[in-house]
C-alpha positions in Angstrom: 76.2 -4.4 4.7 78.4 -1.1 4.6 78.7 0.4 8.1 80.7 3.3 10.0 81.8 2.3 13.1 84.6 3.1 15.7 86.0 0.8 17.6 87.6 3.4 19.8 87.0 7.1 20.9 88.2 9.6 19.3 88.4 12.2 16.8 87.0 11.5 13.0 90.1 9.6 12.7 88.4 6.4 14.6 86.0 6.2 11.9 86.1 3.2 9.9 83.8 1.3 6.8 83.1 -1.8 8.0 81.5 -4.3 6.3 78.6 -5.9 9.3 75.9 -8.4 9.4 72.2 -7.1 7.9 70.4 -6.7 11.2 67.3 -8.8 11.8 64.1 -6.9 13.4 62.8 -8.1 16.8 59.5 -7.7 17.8 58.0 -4.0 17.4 60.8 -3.0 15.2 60.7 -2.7 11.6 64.3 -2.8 9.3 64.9 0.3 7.5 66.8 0.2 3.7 68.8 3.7 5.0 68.6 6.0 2.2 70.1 9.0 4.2 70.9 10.3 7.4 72.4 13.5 8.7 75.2 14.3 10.9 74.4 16.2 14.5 76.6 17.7 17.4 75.4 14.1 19.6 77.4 11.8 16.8 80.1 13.9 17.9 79.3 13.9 22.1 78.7 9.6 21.4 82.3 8.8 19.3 84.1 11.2 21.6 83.1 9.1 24.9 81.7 11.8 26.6 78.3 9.9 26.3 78.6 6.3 26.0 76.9 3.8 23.6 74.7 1.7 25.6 76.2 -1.3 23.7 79.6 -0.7 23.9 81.9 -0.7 21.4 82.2 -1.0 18.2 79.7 1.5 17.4 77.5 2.6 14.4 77.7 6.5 13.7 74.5 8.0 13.3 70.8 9.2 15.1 68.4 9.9 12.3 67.3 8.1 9.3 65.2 8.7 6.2 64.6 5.2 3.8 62.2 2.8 3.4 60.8 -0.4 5.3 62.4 -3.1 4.4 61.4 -5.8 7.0 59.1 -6.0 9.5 59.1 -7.3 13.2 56.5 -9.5 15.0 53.7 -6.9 16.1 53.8 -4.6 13.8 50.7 -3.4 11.9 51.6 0.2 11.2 54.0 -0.1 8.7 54.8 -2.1 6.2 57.8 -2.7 3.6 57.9 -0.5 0.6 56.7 2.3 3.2 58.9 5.6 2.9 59.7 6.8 6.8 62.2 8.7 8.8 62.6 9.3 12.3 65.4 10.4 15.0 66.3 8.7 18.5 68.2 6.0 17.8 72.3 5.4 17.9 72.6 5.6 21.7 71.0 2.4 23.5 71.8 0.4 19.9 73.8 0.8 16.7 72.7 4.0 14.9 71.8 4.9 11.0 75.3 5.9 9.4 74.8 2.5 7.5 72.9 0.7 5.0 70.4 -0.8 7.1 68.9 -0.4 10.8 66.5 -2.0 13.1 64.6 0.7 14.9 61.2 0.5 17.2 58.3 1.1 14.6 56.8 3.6 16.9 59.8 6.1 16.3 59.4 6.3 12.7 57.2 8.5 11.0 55.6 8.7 6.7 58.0 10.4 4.9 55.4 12.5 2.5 56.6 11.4 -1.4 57.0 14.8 -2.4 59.5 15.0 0.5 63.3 13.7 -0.1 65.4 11.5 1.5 67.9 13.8 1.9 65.2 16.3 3.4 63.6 14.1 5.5 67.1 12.9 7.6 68.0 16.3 7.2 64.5 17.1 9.4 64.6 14.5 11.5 66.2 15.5 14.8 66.6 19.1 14.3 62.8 19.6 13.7 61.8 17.1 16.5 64.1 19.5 18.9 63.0 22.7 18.0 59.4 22.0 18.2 59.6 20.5 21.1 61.6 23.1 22.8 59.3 26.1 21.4 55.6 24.4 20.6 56.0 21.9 23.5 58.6 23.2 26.2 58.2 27.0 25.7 55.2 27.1 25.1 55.0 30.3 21.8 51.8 31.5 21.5 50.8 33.9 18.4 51.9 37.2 18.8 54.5 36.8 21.2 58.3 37.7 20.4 60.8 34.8 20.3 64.9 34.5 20.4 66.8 31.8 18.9 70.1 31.8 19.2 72.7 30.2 16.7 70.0 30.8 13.9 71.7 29.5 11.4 72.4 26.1 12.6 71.2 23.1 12.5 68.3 23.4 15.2 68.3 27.2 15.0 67.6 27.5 11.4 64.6 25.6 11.7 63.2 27.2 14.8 63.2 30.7 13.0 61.1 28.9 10.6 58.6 27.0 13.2 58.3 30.4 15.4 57.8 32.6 12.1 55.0 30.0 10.9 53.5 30.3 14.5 53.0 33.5 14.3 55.8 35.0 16.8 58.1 38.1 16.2 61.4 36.3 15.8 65.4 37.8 16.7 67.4 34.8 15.4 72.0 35.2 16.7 74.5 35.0 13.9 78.0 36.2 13.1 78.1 37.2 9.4 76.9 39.1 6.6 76.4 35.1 5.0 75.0 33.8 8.5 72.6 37.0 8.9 71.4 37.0 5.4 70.7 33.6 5.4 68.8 33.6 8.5 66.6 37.0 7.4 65.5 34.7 4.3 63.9 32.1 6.6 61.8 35.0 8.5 63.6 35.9 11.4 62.5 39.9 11.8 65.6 41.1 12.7 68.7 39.0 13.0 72.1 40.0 16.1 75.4 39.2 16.2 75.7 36.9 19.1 79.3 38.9 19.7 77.7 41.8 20.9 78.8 42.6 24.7 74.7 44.1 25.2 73.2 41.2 23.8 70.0 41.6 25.5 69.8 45.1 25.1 70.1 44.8 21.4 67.3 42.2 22.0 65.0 45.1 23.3 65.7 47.2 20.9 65.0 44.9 17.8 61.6 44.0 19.3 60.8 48.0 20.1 61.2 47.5 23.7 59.6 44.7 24.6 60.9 42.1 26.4 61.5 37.9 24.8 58.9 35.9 25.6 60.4 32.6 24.4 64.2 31.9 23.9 65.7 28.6 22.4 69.6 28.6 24.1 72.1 25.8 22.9 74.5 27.4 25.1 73.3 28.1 28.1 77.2 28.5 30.0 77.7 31.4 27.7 74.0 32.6 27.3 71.7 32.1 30.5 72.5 35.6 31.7 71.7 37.5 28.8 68.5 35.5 28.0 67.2 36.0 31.4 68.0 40.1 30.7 66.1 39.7 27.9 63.0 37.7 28.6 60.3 39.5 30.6 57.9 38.6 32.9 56.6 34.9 32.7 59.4 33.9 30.0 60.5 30.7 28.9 63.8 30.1 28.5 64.2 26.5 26.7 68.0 25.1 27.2 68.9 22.1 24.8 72.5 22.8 25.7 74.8 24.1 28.3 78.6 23.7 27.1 80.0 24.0 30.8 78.7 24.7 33.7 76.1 27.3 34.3 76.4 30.0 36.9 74.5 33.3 38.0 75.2 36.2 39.6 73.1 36.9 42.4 71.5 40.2 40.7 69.7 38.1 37.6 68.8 35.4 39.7 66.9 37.9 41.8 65.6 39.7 39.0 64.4 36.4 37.2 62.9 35.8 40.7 60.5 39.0 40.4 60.2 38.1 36.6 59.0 34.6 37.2 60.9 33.7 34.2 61.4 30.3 33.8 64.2 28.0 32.6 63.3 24.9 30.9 65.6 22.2 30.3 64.6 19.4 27.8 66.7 16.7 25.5 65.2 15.5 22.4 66.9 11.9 23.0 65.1 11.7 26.4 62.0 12.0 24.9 61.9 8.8 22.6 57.4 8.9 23.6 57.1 12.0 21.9 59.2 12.2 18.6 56.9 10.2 16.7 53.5 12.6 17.4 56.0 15.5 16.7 57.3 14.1 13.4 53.5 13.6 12.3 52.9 17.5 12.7 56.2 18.3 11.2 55.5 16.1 7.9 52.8 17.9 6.1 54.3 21.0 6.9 57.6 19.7 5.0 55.3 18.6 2.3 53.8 22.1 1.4 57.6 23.7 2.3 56.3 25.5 5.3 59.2 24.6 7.0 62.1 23.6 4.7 65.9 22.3 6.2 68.5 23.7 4.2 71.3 21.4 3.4 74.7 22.5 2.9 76.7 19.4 1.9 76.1 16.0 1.2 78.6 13.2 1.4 79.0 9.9 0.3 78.6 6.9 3.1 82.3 6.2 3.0 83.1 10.1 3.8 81.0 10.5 6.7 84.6 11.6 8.5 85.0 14.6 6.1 81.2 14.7 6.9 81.3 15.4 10.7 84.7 17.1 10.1 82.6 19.7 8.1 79.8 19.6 10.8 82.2 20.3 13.2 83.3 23.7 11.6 82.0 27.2 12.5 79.8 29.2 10.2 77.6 26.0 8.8 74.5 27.3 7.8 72.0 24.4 8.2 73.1 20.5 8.0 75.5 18.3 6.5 73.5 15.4 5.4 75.0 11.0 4.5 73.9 9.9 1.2 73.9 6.2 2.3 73.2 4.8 -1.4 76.8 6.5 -2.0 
């Protein structure tokens, strides 16, 4: 089968199309025909070395999927083949989904509704996993509160406008843009900032009338932690799913999170292989009716997935750049 591997670290240089043995399913694992999967900043953090494969290298490309069962292991009752699935959590402690076929634990993957695309469905995958987790599960948004997501128009962050909107929350999503902020107004986001602003939080305040964040989704904590903790107020959840570099605090919003209990929530969407599945279920209908809808900005044959994560890698993507494996 057709495979992208690197066989070093490295840029999107290291890629290669490798042609690899059709993997066999063990015992709890089902094999997947890979129709699509979708390129995220981890594919990046695993072929630059700055997390490492648990297998070593060579290494398959990839963490989400979207295909159908083609195989199935010993123990498996849930699924069988011809079943349409997708699912998220895999390329780390094995070889990931940036080819043809994969053997994955059946209890990651979830029914891809038929209404529902391929393409859609490993466009979903991770991103939707991450951002409800961070605001449903980790943060916590209850109707009628007031939620800020920064980078709204990414990959995670244009889906969390969506799941916070549908959840009934008054949502501030951070762009740069007149592209970026229009884009992220059409998924529901009430009022959408430039994250260049030097009063971010202020601006916050003002956009929700004076009232403080009660939920904020930060994939760059380093750069962001001080001015979410200005904005949130008392009891708020700050969910970080990224830092970037090191985080510091001055001593003043340290002490004034202190009288705000505010809390600060760390969580990785890798990390929590129990709880992708049960997330994926909730996510599917809602996919199926368009409640919640992953825009894709590009798709790319199998055999361009470097142009693919060279695009991903650029500022100013609004939504995901999705693998057409069948390509």
């Amino acid at each position: 089968m057709r495979a992208i591997r690197y066989h070093d670290y490295g840029d999107e240089s290291v890629l290669s199309l490798d042609e690899v043995p059709r993997p066999e399913p063990a015992a709890g694992e089902v094999r997947v025909a890979i129709e699509a999967a979708s390129v995220n900043p981890i594919d990046a953090k695993l072929r630059e070395g700055l997390l490492k494969p648990t297998a070593g290298l060579p290494h398959v490309c990839g963490v989400d999927l979207a295909g159908v069962v083609d195989e199935v292991g010993a123990g498996v009752t849930r699924l069988e083949p011809g079943d349409r699935v997708y699912g998220t959590g895999f390329g780390w402690q094995d070889d990931g989904t940036y080819a043809e076929f994969a053997a994955v634990p059946a209890d990651r993957l979830a029914v891809l509704p038929e209404g529902v695309s391929f393409e859609t469905g490993a466009a979903a995958a991770l991103v939707c996993t991450t951002a409800w987790r961070a605001l449903v599960t980790r943060g916590d948004l209850r109707v009628g509160e007031t939620c800020l997501v920064h980078g709204a128009s990414g990959g995670v962050g244009h889906v969390a406008v969506q799941i916070a909107a549908r959840a009934g929350a008054t949502v501030i999503g951070t762009a740069h843009g007149a592209e970026a902020t229009e884009f992220v107004t059409g998924l529901g986001a009430d009022a959408v900032l430039d994250y260049r602003e030097d009063e971010l939080a202020d601006a916050v305040h003002e956009a929700l009338g004076g009232r403080p964040a009660d939920v904020v989704l930060d994939a760059h904590a380093a750069k962001h932690l001080e001015t979410d903790l200005a904005a949130v107020g008392r009891g708020g959840r700050i969910v970080v799913i990224g830092q970037g570099a090191p985080v510091t605090l001055s001593p003043s919003v340290s002490l004034a999170a202190m009288f705000d209990d505010a809390d600060v929530r760390f969580m990785s969407i890798m990390a929590s292989m129990d709880d992708q599945r049960r997330v994926l279920d909730a996510v599917s209908p809602l996919l199926e009716t368009g409640e919640i809808s992953p825009s894709i900005e590009a798709t790319y044959p199998l055999s361009e997935a470097s142009a693919a994560m060279k695009h991903a890698a650029t500022s100013g993507v609004l939504g995901k750049i999705v693998i057409n494996v069948t390509n």
